[in-house]
N, C-alpha and C positions, 0 to 999 in steps of 0.2 A: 383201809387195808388192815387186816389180822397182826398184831405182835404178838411172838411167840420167845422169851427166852427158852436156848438152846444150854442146857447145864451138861459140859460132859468131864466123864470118867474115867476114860480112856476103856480097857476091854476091847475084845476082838473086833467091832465095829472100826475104832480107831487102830487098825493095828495094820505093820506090814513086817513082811518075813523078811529077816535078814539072810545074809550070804550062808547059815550053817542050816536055814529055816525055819530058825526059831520065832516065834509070833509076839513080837512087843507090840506095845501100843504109843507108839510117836507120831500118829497124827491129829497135827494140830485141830480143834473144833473148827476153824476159818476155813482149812484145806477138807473136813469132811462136810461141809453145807455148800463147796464153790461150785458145784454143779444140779444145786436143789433149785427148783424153781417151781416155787410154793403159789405166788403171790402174796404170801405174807412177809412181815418184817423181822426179821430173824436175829436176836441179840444173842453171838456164841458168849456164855461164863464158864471160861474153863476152871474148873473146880482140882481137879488134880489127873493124872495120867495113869492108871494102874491096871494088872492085870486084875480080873475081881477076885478071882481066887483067895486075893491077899489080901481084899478087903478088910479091915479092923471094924469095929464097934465105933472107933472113934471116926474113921471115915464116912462111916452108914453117918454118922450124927453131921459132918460137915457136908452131906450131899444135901440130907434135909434144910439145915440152914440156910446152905445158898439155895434151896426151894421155896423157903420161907422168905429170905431177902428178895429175892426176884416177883414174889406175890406182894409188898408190899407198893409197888408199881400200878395204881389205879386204873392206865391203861394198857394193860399187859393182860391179854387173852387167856394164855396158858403158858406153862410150862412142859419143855421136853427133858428128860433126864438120857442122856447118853450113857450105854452102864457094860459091864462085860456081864453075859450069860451065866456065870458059875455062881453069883450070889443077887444077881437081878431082883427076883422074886424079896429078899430077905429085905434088901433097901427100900423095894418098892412098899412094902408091907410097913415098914417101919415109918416112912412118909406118908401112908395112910390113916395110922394111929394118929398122927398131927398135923391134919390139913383139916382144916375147919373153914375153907377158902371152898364158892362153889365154883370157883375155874378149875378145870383141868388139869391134871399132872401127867402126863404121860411116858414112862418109862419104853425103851426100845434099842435093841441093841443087831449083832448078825453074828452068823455062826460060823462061813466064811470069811477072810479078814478082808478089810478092806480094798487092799493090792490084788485081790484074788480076781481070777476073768469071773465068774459067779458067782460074785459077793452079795447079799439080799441086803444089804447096810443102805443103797439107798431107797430101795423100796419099803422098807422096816420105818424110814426115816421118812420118809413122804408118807407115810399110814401115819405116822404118831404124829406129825404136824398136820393131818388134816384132821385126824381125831379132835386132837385139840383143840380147834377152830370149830369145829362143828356144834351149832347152840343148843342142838338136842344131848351132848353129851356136859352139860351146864349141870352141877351137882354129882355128876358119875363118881365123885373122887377120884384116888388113883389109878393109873390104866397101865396095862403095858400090851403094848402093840407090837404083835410078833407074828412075823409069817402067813400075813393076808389075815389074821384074825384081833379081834380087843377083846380083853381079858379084865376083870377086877383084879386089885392086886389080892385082897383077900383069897384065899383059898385056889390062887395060881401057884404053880411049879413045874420047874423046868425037869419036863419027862424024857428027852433026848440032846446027845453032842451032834448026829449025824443029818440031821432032817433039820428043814428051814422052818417047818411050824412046831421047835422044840417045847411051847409051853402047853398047858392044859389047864384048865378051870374044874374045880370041883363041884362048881355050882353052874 
C-alpha cells in the first residue's frame, strides 16, 4: 500500500465559516482526510493553521522543512502540502528550489471552504494523493494539483479567486 504524508497549512481547504461568515481555517488535517478513501496510508503532520495570505518567509521555510522531514522516511512515497490559495504557488516554488528527492511533493488546496455544500477540497485532495502515488510522476518535482489539472510548481500562478481550476502553467 502507497504512504503518503499529508503536511497541512491550514487556508480555505481547512477552513469553515463562522456565525458572522467569516472563513478561518480550524480544521483539523485528521477531520479533512476522515472521509478520503485513497487506498493509501496517509500520515496527517500538521504544520501550522493559517490563512495563506499571511504567510511569512519564515513559514514558506517551515513548510519546507517539515517537506524535507517527512522525505527523510525511506518508505514514504510522497508528499502532499495542504496550503491556502493566496500564496500556494510562492511555497510551492520555494520547495521546489529544495527537493532534490525524486518523490513527489504535491501542493493542493480549494477555493470553496471546506463546510461549503461545493467545496472541490476533496477532489483537489484525491488529485494530489493520487498524483503522488503515481510512478510515472517519480522525478516530476513539485506539483500542485488544482481543479482536475497538474501543474509544475515553476512557472504556475494562481490566475482566479472565483473558478475551481484557479491556477495556470506558463509552460
Amino acid at each position: 500500500m502507497p504512504k503518503v504524508a499529508v503536511v497541512t497549512t491550514g487556508g480555505t481547504i481547512a477552513s469553515r465559516r463562522d456565525g458572522q461568515g467569516v472563513s478561518r481555517p480550524v480544521v483539523a488535517g485528521s477531520d479533512l482526510l476522515a472521509g478520503a478513501r485513497t487506498g493509501t496510508e496517509l500520515r496527517v503532520v500538521d504544520v501550522m493553521s493559517k490563512d495563506s495570505s499571511s504567510m511569512t518567509f519564515a513559514d514558506m521555510d517551515r513548510v519546507r522543512d517539515a517537506v524535507t522531514s517527512e522525505l527523510s522516511d525511506p518508505d514514504l512515497d510522497a508528499v502532499v502540502v495542504l496550503h491556502g490559495t493566496d500564496t500556494m504557488e510562492e511555497t510551492a516554488f520555494l520547495v521546489d528550489l529544495h527537493h532534490a528527492d525524486p518523490r513527489p511533493v504535491v501542493f493542493t488546496g480549494a477555493q470553496p471552504t471546506f463546510d461549503h455544500p461545493e467545496s472541490d477540497a476533496p477532489v483537489n485532495l484525491a488529485d494530489a494523493i493520487a498524483a503522488g502515488t503515481d510512478p510515472a510522476l517519480r522525478g516530476a518535482g513539485v506539483l500542485i494539483a488544482f481543479g482536475g489539472a497538474l501543474h509544475r510548481a515553476s512557472g504556475t500562478g494562481k490566475a482566479g479567486t472565483t473558478y475551481l481550476d484557479g491556477f495556470r502553467s506558463v509552460h
